[in-house]
C-alpha positions in Angstrom: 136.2 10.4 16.0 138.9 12.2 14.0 140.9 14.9 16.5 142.6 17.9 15.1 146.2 18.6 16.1 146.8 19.8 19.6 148.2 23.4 20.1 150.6 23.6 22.5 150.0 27.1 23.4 146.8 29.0 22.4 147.8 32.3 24.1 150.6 32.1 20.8 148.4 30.5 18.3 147.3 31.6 15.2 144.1 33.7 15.0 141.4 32.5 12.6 142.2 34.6 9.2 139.8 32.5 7.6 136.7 33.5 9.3 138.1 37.2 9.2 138.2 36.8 5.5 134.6 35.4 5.4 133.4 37.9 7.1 134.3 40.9 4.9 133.3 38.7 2.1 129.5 38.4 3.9 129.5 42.5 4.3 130.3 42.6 1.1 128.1 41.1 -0.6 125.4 42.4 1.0 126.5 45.8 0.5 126.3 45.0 -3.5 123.0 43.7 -2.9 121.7 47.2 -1.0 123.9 49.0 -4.1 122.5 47.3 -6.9 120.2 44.9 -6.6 117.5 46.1 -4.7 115.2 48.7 -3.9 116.8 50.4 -1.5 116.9 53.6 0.8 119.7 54.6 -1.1 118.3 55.4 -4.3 115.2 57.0 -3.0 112.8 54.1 -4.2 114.4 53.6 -7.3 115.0 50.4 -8.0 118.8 49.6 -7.9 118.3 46.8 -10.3 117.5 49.2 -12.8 120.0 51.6 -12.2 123.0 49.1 -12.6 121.2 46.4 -14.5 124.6 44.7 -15.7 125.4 43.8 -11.9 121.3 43.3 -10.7 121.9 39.4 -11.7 124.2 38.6 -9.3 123.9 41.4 -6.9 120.3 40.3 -6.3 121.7 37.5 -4.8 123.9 39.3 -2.3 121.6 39.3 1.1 122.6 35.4 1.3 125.7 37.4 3.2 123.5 37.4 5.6 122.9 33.7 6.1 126.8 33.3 6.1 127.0 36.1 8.7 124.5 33.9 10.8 126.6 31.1 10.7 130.3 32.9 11.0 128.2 34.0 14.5 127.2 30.7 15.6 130.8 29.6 15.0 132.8 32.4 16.9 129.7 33.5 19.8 130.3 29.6 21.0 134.2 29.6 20.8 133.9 33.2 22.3 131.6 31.7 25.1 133.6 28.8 26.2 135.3 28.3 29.3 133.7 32.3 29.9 130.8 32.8 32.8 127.7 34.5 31.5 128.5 38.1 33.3 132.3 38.1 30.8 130.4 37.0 28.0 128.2 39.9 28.3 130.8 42.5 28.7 132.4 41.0 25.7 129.8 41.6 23.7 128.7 44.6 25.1 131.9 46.1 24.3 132.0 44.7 21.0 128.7 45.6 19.7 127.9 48.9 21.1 130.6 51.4 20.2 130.0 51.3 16.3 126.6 50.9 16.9 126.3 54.0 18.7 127.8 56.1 16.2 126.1 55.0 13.7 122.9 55.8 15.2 124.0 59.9 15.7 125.5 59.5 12.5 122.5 58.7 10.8 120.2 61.0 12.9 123.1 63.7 12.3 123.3 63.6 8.4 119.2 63.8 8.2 119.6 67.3 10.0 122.4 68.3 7.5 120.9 66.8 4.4 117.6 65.4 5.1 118.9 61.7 3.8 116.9 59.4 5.9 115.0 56.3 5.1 111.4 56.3 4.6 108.8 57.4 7.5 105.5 57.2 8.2 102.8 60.1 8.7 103.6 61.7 12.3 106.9 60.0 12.5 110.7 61.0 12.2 114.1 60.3 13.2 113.8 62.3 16.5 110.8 59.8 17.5 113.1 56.8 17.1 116.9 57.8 17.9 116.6 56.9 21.8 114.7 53.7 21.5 117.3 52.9 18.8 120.4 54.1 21.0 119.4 50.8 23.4 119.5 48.5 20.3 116.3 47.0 21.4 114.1 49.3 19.0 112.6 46.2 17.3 111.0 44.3 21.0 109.6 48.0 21.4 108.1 48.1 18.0 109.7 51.2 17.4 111.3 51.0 13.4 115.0 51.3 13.4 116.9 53.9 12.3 118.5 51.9 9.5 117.0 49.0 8.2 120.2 47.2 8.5 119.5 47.2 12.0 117.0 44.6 12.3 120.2 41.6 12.1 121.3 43.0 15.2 117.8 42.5 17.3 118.8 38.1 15.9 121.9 38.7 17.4 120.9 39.4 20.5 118.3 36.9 20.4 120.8 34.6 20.3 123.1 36.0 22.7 120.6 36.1 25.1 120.7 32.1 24.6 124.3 31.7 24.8 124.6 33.6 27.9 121.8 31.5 29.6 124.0 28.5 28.6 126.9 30.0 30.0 125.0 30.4 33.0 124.1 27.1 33.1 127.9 25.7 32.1 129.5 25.2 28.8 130.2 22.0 27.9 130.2 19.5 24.8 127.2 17.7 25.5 125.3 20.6 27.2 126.0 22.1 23.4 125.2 19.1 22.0 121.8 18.9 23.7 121.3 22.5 23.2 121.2 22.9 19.2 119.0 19.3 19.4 116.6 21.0 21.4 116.5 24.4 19.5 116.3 22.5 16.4 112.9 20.9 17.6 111.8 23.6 19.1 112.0 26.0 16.0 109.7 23.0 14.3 107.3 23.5 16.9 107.5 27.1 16.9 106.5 27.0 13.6 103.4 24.3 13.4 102.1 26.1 16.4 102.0 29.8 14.4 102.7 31.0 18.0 103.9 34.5 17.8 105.6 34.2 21.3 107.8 31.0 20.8 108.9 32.5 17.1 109.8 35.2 18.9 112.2 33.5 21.5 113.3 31.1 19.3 113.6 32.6 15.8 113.2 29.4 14.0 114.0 31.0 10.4 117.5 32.0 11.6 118.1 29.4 13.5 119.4 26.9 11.9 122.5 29.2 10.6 123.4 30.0 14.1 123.1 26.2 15.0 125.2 24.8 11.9 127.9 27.5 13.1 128.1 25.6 16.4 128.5 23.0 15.4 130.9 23.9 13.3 132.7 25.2 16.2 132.7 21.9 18.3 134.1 20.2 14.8 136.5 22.2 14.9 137.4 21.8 18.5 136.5 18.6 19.3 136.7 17.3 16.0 134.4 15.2 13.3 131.6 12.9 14.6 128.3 11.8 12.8 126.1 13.4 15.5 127.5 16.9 14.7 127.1 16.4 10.7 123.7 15.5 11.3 122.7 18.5 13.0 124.3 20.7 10.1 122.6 18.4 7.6 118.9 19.0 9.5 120.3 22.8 9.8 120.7 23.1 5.9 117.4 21.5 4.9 115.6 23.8 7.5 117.6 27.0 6.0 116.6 26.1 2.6 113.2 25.3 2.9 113.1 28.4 5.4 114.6 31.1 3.1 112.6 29.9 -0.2 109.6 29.6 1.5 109.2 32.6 3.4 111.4 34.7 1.1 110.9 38.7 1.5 108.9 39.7 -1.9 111.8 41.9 -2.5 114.3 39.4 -2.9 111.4 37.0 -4.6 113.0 36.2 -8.1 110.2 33.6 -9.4 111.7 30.1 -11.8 115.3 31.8 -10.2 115.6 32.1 -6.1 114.2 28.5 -5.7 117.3 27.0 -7.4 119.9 29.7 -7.1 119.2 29.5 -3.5 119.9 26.1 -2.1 123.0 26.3 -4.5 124.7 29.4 -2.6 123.8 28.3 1.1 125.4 24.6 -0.1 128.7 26.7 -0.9 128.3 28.2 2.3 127.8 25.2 4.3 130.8 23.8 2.3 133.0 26.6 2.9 131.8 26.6 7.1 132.9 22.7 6.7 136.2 23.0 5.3 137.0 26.2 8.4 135.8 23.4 10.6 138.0 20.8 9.4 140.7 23.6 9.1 141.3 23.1 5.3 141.7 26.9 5.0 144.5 27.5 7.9 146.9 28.8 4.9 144.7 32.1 4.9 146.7 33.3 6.9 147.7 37.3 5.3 147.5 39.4 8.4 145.2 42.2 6.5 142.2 39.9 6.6 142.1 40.6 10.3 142.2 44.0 9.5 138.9 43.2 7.1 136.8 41.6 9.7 137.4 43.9 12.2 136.1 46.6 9.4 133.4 44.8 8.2 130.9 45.3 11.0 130.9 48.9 10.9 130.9 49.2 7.4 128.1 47.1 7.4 126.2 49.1 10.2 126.8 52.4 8.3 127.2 51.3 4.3 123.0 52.6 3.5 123.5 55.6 6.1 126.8 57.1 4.1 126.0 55.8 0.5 122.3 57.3 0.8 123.7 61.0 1.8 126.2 61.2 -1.0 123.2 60.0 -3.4 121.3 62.4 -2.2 123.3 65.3 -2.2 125.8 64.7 -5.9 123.0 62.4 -7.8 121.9 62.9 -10.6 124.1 65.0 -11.7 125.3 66.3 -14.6 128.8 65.2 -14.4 128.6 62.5 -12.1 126.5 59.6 -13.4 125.4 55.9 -12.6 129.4 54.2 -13.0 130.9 57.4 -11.2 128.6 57.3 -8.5 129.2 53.3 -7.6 132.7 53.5 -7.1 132.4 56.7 -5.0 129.6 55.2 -2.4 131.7 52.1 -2.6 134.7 53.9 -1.5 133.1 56.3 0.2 131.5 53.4 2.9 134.7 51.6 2.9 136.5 54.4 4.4 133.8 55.2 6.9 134.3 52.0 8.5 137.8 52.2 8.5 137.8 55.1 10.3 135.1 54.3 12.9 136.6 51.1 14.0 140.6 53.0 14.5 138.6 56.5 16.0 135.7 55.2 17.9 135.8 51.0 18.3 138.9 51.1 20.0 139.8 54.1 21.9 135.7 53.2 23.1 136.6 49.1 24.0 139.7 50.2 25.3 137.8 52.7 27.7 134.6 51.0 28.7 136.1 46.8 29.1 138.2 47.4 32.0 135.6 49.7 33.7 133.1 47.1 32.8 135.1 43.9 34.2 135.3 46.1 37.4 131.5 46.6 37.4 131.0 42.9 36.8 133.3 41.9 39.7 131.3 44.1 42.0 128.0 42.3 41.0 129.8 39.6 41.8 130.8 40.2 44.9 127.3 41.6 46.3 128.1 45.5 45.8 131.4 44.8 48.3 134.0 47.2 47.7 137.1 45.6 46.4 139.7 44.1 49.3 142.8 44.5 46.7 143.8 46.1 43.6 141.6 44.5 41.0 143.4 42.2 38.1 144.0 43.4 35.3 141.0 42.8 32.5 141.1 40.1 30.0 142.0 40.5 27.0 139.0 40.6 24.5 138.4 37.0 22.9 135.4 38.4 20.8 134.5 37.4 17.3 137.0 39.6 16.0 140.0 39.0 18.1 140.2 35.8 18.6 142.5 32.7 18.5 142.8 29.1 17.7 142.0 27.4 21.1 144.5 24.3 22.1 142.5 21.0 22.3 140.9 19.9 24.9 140.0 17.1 26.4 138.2 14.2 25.2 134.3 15.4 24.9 132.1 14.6 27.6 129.0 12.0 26.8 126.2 13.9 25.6 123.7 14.0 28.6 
């Protein structure tokens, strides 16, 4: 087994730039895609494709962000979970995931009262209806329809955070992981011979794959190279292809194109997760693609929600038309998320972790006051902000 270089201190290390960078390239592209390649809320059932046909080739193509996002997940939820107990892991995310998310769901709700911009609803209901289901996140297990269609990624996410934290519970190790992704793997296969609606639904076995290639990923990059690992990406790829072109959404259906385009694209992605793992792109290293992927997830929660209004409200018009109007939502969404994650993110996750931690360490210690002045909280280690961990020991045997 080939190791990677030992850090001698990870509290100093470098943070992962690469991933950061990845990350804002994911959002990205699927904000295209929502832009001007599909039939989206934001043009009001018009088909973005025809709108901007000169970018609908490859913008069409852009919801394959989300596969990458899958996998960035599996990649940073595991080296975010390690050596963590499953009551930190959940304040972690909690904290992460919950502040944007919040606003975004007011903000949405807010700018259908002031404009009426809202995505499509049915007969009898409405925004009111669905903003407090939607406020817990779990909307989708309720069969409520979310607020934003975006939303739906986030009821995966928890899906699998829900499994990570039961394997934190359980104990973190190499071969526990090892034995883990094995098992999902099969398990997904099952899931979907059997058509049963119940194990699909606790173990996603489109997604899957993505969020298993990402860790193991992770424990390549760790840990380093071994042929056990490569295999379980290599099962993970053929799964995601034969997944995504199978079962793709009629709305990004592109008959004689999709079948080839996409195995190409989630090869490039699998190659580009490989060379992170392998830490062949360490010399991305510019400090503003931190800045990026701390943006990214609340542009990405908000990009339809902001884009839609301004549509609404300034288009068609007679000054503004189709290549005014892209550059403005583009710009528009861009700064929305820059402000949300400097006025809301973090004066929120700087409020709510430490009050949190405290919460947790009650729990812990059966409602019992605290004897002592509690320590201080962690510092977050979420998929955002988060460093290069030192090396560790040799791997245990995989049980």
């Amino acid at each position: 087994m080939t190791r990677p270089p030992a850090l001698a201190d990870a509290s100093r290390a470098p943070r992962l730039r690469e991933l950061d960078l990845l990350r804002f390239i994911a959002v990205a592209a699927i904000v295209l895609h929502h832009f001007a390649g599909v039939r989206s809320t934001v043009w009001s059932g018009r088909d973005a494709q025809k709108v901007f046909p000169e970018l609908a080739p490859v913008a069409h193509f852009g919801y394959l962000g989300v596969q990458l996002a899958f996998m960035i997940s599996g990649f940073v939820i595991l080296m975010a979970a390690w050596d963590r107990n499953a009551g930190d892991f959940a304040v972690a995310r909690f904290v992460r995931i919950y502040p944007a998310y919040w606003f975004s769901v007011l903000l949405s709700f807010g700018l259908f009262l002031a404009s009426g911009s809202a995505v499509p609803y049915k007969d009898g209901d409405g925004p009111l209806q669905r903003v407090l289901p939607n406020l817990t996140m779990l909307q989708d297990g309720m069969h409520v329809a979310p607020l934003e269609v975006v939303y739906w990624v986030l009821w995966v996410e928890l899906h699998f955070y829900v499994l990570i934290a039961l394997l934190a519970r359980v104990g973190i190790t190499y071969g526990r992981c090892v034995t883990f992704m094995v098992s999902w793997l099969l398990v997904g296969a099952y899931a979907k011979e059997s058509g049963s609606s119940l194990l699909h639904t606790l173990f996603f076995p489109d997604t899957a794959p993505y969020f298993i290639a990402g860790m193991a990923f992770f424990l390549i990059y760790r840990f380093g190279s071994n042929i056990a690992l490569w295999l379980i990406i290599a099962a993970s790829w053929a799964l995601s292809v034969h997944y995504l072109v199978n079962d793709i959404s009629p709305l990004n259906a592109w008959e004689g194109v999709h079948e080839i385009v996409i195995p190409v694209v989630l090869s490039v992605l699998f190659a580009l997760m490989a060379l992170v793992a392998l830490r062949k792109l360490t010399w991305l290293s510019w400090r503003g693609f931190t800045f990026l992927g701390a943006v990214a997830y609340p542009l990405y929660l908000m990009h339809e929600t902001v884009a839609r209004t301004i549509v609404k409200v300034f288009f068609p018009h007679p000054i503004i038309d189709r290549l005014t109007i892209l550059p403005v939502i583009t710009a528009s969404v861009v700064v929305a998320g820059i402000l949300v994650h400097l006025f809301v993110e973090r004066p929120l996750q700087a409020l709510m972790r430490p009050r949190l931690a405290s919460a947790m360490a009650q729990i812990r210690r059966g409602g019992a006051p605290p004897t002592e002045e509690p320590p201080p909280a962690p510092p977050a280690q979420d998929d955002v902000d988060v460093r290069r961990p030192a090396q560790d020991s040799p791997p245990a045997t995989v049980p």
